[in-house]
SETIVO-725035 format. One line per 8 residues: number of its first residue (from 1); their letters; for each residue x, y, z of N, C-alpha, C. Coordinates in steps of 0.2 Angstrom, whole numbers, padded with zeros to 4 digits. Each point is the difference from the previous one (the first is absolute). Layout:
NUM) a) X Y Z X Y Z X Y Z  ...
% end
This chain:
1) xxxxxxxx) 0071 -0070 -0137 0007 0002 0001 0000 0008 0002  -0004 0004 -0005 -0001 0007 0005 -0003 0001 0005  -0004 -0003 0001 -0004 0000 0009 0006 -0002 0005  0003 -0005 -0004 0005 -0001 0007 0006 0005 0002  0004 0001 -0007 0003 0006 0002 -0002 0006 0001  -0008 0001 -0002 -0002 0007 0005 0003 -0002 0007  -0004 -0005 0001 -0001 -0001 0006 0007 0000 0006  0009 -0004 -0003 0002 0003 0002 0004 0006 0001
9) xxxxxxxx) -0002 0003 -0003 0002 0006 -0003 -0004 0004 0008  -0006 0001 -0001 -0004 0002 0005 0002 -0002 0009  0003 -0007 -0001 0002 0000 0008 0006 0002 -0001  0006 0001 -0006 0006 0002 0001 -0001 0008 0002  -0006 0004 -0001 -0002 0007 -0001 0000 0000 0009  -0005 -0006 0005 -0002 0000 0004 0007 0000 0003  0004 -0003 0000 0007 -0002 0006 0001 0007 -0001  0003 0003 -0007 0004 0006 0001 -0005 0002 0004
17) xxxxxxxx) -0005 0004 0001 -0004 0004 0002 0002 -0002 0008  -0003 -0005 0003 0003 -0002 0009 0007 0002 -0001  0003 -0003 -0004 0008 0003 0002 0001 0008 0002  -0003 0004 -0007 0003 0008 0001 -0005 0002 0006  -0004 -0003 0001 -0006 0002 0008 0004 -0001 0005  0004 -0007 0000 0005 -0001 0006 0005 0006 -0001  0003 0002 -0006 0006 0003 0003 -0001 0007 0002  -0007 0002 -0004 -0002 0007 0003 -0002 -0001 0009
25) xxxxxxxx) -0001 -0006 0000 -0005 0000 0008 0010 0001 0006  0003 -0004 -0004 0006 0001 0004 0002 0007 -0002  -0001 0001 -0004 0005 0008 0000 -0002 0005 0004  -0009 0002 0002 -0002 0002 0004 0002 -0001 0007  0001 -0008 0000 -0001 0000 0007 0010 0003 0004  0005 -0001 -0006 0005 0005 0000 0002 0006 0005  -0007 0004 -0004 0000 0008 0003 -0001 0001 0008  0004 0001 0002 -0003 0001 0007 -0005 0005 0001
33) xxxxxxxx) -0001 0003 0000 -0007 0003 0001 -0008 -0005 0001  0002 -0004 -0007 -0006 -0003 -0003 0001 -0009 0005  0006 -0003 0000 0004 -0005 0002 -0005 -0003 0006  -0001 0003 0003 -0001 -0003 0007 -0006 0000 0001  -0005 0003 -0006 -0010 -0002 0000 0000 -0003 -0006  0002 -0001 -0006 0001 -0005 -0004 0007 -0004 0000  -0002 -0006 0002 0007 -0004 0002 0000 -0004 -0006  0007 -0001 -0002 0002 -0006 -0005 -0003 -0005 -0001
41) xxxxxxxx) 0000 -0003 -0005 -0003 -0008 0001 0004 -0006 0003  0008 0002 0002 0002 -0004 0004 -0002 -0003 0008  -0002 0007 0001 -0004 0001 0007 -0006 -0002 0001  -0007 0001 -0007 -0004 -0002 0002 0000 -0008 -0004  0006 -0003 -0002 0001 -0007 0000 -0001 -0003 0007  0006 0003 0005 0001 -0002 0006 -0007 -0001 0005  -0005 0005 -0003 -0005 0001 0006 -0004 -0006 -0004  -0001 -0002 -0006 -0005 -0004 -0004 0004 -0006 0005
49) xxxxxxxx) 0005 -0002 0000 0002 -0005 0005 0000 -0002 0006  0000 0006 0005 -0003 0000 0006 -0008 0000 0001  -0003 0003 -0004 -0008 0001 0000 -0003 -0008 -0002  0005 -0004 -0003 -0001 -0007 -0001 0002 -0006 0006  0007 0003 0001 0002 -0004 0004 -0006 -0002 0005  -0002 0007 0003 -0005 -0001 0009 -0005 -0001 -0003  -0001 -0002 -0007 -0007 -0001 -0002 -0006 0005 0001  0003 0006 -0001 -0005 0005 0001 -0004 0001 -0006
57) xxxxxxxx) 0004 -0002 -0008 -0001 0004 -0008 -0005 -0006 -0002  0001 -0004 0003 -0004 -0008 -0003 -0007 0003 0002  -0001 0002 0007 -0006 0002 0005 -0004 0006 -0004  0006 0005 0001 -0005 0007 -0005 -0002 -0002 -0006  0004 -0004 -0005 -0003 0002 -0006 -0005 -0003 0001  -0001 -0008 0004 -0006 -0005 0000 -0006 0005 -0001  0002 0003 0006 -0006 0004 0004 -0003 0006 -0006  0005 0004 -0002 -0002 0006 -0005 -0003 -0004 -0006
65) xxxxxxxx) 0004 -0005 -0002 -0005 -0002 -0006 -0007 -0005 0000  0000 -0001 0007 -0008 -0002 0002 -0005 0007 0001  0004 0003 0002 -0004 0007 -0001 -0004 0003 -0006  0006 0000 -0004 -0001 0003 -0004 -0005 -0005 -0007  0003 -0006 0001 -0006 -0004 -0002 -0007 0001 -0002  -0002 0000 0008 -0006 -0001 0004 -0002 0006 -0003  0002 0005 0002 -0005 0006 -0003 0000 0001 -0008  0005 -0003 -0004 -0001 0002 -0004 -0003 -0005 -0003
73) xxxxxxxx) -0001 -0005 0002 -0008 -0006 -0003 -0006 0004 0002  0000 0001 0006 -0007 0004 0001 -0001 0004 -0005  0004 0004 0000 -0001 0008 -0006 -0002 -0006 -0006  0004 -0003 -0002 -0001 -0001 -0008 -0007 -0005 -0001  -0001 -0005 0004 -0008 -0004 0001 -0005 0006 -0001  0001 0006 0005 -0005 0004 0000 0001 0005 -0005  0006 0001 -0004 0000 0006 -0005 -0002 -0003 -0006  0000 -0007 -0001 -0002 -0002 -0007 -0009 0000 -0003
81) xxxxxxxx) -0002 -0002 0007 -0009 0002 -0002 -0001 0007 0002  0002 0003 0004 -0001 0008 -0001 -0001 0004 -0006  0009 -0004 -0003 0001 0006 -0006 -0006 -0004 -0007  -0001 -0006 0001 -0002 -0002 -0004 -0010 0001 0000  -0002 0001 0003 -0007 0006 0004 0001 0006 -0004  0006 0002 0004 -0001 0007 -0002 0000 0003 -0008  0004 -0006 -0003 0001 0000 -0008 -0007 -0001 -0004  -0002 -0005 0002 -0007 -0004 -0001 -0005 0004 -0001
89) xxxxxxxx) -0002 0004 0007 -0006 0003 0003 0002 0007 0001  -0003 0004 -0003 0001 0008 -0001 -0003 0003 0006  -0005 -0004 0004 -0002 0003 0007 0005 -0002 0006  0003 -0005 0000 0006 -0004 0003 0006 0006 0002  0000 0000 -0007 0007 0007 -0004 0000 0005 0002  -0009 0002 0001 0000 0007 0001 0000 0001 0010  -0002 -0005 0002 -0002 0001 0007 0007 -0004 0006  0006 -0002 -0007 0005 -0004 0004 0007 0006 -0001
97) xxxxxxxx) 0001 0001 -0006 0005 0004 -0004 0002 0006 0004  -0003 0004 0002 0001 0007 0004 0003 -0002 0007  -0002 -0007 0004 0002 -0001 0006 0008 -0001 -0001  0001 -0007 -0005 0006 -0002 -0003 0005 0005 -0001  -0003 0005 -0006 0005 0007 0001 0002 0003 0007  -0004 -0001 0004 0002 0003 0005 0005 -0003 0005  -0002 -0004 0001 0004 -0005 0004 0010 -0001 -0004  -0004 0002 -0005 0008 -0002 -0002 0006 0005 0001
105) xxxxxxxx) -0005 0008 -0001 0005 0007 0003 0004 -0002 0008  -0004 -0005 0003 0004 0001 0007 0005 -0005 0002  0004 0001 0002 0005 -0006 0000 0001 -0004 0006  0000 -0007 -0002 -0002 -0004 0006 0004 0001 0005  0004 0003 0003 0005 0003 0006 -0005 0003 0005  -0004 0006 -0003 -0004 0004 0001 -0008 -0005 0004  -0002 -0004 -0002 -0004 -0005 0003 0003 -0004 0006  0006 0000 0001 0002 -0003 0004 -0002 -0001 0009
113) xxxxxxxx) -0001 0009 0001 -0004 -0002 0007 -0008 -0002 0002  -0001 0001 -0008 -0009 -0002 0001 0000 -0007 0000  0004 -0004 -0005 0002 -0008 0002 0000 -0002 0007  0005 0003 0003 0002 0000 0006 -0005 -0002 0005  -0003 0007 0001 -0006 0001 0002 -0005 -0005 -0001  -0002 -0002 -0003 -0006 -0005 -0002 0001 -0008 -0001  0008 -0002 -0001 0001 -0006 -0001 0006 -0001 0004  0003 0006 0005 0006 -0001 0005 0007 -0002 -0004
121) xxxxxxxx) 0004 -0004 0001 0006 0000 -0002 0003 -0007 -0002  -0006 -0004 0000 0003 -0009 -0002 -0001 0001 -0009  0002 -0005 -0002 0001 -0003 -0007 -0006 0004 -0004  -0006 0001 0002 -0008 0000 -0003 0004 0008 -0004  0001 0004 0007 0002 0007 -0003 0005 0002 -0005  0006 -0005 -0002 0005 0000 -0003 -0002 -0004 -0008  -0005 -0003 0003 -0002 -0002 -0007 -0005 0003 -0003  -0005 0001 0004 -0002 0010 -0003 0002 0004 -0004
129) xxxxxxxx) 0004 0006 0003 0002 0001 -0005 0005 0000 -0006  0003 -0007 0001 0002 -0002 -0007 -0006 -0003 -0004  -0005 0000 -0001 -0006 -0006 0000 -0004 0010 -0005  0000 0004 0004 -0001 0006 -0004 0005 0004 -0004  0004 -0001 0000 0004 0005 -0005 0001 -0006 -0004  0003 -0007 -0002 -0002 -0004 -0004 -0006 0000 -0003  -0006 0001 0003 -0008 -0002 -0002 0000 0008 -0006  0001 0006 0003 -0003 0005 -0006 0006 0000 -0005
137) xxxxxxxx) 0008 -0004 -0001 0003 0002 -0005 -0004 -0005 -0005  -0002 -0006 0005 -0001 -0006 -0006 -0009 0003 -0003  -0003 0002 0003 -0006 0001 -0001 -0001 0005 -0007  0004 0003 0001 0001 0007 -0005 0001 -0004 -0010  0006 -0004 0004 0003 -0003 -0006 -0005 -0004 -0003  -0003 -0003 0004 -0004 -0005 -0004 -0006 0000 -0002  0000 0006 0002 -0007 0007 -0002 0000 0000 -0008  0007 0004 -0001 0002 0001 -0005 -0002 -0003 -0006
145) xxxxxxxx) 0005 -0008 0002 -0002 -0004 -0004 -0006 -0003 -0004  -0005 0001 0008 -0007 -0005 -0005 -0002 0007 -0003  -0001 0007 0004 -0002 0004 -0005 0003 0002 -0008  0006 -0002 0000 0003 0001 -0006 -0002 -0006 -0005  -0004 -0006 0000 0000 -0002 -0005 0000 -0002 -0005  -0002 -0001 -0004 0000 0004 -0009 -0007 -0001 -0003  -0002 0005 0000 -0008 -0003 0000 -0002 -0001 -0006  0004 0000 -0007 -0002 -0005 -0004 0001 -0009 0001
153) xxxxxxxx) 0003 -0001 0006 0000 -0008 0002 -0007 0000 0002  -0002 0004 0006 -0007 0002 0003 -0006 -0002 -0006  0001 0007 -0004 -0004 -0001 -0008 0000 -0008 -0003  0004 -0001 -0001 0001 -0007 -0002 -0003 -0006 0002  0002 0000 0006 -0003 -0006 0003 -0009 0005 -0001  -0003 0002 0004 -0006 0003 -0001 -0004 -0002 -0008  0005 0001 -0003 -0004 -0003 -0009 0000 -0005 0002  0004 -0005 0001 0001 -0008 -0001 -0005 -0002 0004
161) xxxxxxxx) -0004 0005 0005 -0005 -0003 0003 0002 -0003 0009  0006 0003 0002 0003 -0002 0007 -0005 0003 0004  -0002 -0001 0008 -0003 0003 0003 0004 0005 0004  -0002 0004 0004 0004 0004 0005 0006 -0004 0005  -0004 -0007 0001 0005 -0003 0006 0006 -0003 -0006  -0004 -0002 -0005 0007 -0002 -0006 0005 0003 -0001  -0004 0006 -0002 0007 0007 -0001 0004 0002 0006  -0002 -0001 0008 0004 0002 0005 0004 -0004 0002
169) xxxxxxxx) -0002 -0007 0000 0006 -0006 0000 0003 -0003 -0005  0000 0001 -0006 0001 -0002 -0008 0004 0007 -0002  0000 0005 0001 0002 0005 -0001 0005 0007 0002  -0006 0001 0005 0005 0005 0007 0004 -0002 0004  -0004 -0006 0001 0006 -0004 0003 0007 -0002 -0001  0001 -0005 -0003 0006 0000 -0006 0005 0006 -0002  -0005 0005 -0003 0003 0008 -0001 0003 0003 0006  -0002 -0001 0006 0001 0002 0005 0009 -0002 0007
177) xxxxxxxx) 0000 -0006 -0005 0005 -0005 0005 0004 0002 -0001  0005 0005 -0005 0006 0003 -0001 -0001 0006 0006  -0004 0005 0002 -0002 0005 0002 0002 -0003 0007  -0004 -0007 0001 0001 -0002 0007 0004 -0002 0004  0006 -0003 -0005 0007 -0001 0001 0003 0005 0003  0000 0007 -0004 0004 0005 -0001 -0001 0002 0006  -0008 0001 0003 -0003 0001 0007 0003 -0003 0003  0002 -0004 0001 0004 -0008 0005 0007 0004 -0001
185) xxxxxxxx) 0004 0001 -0003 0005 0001 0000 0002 0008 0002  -0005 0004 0002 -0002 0008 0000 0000 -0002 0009  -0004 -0005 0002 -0003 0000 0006 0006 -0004 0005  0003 -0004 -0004 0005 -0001 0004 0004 0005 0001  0002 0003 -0005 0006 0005 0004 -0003 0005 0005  -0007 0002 -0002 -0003 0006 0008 0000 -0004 0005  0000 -0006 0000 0000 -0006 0006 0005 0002 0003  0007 -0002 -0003 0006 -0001 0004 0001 0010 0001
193) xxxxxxxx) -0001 0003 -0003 0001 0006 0001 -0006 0003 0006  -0004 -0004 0001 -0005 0003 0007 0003 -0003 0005  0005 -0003 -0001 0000 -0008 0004 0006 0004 0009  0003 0005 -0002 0003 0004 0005 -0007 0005 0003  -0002 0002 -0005 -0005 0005 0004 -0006 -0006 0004  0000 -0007 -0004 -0005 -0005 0008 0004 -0001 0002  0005 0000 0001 0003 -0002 0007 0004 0004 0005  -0005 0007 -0002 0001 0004 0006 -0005 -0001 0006
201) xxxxxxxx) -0005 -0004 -0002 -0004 -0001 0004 -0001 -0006 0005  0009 0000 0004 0000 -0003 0006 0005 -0009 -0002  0003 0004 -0006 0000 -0007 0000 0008 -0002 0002  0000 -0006 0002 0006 -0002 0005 0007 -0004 -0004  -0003 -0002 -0007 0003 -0003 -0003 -0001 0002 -0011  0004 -0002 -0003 -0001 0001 -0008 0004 0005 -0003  0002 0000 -0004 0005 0005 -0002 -0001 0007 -0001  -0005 0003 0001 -0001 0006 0002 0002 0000 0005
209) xxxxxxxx) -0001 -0004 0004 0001 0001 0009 0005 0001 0000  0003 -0005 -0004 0009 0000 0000 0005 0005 -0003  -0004 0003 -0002 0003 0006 -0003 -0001 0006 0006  -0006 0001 0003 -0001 0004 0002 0002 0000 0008  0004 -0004 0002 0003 -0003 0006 0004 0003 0000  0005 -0004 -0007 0007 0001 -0002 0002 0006 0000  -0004 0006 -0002 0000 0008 0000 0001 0003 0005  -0004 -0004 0005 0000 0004 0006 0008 0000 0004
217) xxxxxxxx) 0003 -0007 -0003 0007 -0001 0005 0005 0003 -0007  -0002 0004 -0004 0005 0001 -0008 0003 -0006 -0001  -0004 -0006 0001 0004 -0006 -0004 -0002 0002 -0007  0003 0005 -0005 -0002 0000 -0007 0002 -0007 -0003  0003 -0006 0001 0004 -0006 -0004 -0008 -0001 0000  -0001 -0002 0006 -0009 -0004 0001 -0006 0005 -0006  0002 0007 0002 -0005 0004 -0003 -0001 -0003 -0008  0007 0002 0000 0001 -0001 -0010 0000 -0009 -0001
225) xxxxxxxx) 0001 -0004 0004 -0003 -0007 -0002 -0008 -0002 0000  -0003 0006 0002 -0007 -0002 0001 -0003 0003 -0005  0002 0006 -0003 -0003 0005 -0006 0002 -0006 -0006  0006 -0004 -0001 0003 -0004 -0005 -0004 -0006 -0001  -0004 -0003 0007 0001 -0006 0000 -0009 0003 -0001  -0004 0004 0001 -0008 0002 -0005 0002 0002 -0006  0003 0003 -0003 0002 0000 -0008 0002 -0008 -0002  0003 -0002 0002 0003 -0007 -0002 -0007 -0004 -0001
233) xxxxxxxx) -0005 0000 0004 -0006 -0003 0002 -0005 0002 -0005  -0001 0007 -0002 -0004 0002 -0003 0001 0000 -0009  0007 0001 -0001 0003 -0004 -0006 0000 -0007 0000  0000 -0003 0004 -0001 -0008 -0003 -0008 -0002 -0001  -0003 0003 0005 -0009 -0001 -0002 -0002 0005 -0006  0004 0003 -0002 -0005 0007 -0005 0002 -0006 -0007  0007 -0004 0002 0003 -0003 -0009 -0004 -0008 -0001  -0002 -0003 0007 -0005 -0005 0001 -0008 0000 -0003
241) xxxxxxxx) 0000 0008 0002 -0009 0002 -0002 0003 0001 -0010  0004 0002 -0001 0001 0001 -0007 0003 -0005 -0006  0000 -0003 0003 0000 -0007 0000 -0003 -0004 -0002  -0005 0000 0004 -0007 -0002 0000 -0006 0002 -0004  0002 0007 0000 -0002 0004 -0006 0002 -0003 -0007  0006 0001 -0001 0000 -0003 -0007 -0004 -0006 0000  0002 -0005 0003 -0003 -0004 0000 -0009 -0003 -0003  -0001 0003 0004 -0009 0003 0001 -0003 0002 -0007
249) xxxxxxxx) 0006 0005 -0001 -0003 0005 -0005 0002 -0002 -0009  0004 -0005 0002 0003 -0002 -0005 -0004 -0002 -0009  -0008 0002 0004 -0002 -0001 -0008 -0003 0005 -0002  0001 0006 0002 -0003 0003 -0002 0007 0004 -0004  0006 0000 0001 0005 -0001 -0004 0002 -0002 -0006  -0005 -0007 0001 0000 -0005 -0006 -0007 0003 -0005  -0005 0002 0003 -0004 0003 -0005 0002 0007 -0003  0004 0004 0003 0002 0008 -0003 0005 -0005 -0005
257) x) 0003 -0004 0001 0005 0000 -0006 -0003 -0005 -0008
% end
């Protein structure tokens, strides 16, 4: 009975919250000064309509969320045995670590014409670098993790007589799955946040595109429905990864209590 009424309680907290967002986003758009580069929601109602209608919003998002996808599977398949090498293997750690750090000072906008140049302007390049700046958030996180373990579980199994692969799959492994979520959930959002900076490289279609067209003619309605409709995207994927997390993680909840 109290988890439930937390629970409405929590979405009644959610509605007021989009409410007073709508009325501040209308009261802005009021002011003429401000009015006419942040439009009302009425406006950018209108344009989610017509961006429907010709079938253009169905197209972009397909397109950006395959993008974004792609890379971010790439990153995560390769982030997971990297980070988990480099956790494992102190030589790994020591001769992978310092590049990682590096790579991660530069922001993947900044690589964009070397993409370019080396893999031209089709799909390969746009999933690039979302496939990079995805790969070092998640790689980072789940570094963390295996290295944080608690090394009296380590200790432990070691008495009990486990071997090295026991401990790393019976152990690190296991310990490590919440870190890999959190990773996943990390990685998605640099995805859809690279996701304009890859589709400056030539691309002709996806909601980058669509925004970055739309500017050019000051359609703000389109601008501001394309900024809403990757927040809207990346809040439904971050509450599905967490989701899935409770889920996952659900026994080690049951063991702390």
């Amino acid at each position: 009975m109290e988890g439930k009424s937390k629970k409405i309680s929590s979405s009644v907290i959610l509605l007021a919250s989009l409410a007073i967002g709508f009325v501040i986003w209308t009261i802005i758009s009021l002011v003429p000064s401000i009015g006419s580069i942040i439009v009302g929601p009425a406006k950018v109602f209108e344009a989610l309509i017509s961006e429907y209608e010709n079938g253009n919003l169905a197209k972009n998002i397909s397109i950006s969320l395959w993008r974004v996808f792609s890379g971010f599977s790439i990153g995560l398949i390769t982030a997971i045995p990297v980070a988990f090498l480099m956790g494992w293997y102190t030589l790994v750690r020591q001769f992978v670590e310092p590049w990682i750090q590096f790579f991660r000072t530069i922001p993947p906008i900044a690589l964009i014409p070397l993409v370019i140049v080396a893999l031209g302007v089709g799909e390969s390049a746009k999933t690039t670098v979302i496939f990079v700046a995805s790969f070092l958030v998640m790689v980072v996180t789940i570094y963390q993790g295996v290295k944080g373990v608690d090394p009296v579980l380590i200790n432990a199994a070691r008495v009990l007589g486990a071997s090295d692969r026991d401990i790393f799959f019976d152990v690190v492994v296991p310990a490590s799955v919440p870190y890999i979520l959190v990773g996943v959930r990390l990685g998605l959002g640099s995805a859809l946040t690279t996701l304009v900076a890859a589709e400056l490289t030539g691309a002709s279609s996806g909601l980058g595109n669509m925004i970055m067209e739309a500017s050019l003619y000051f359609r703000m309605d389109v601008v501001m429905l394309g900024i809403i409709l990757i927040g809207v995207i990346g809040f439904i994927l971050d509450k599905a990864v967490l989701y899935l997390e409770k889920r996952i993680t659900s026994w080690q909840e049951m063991r702390e209590q």
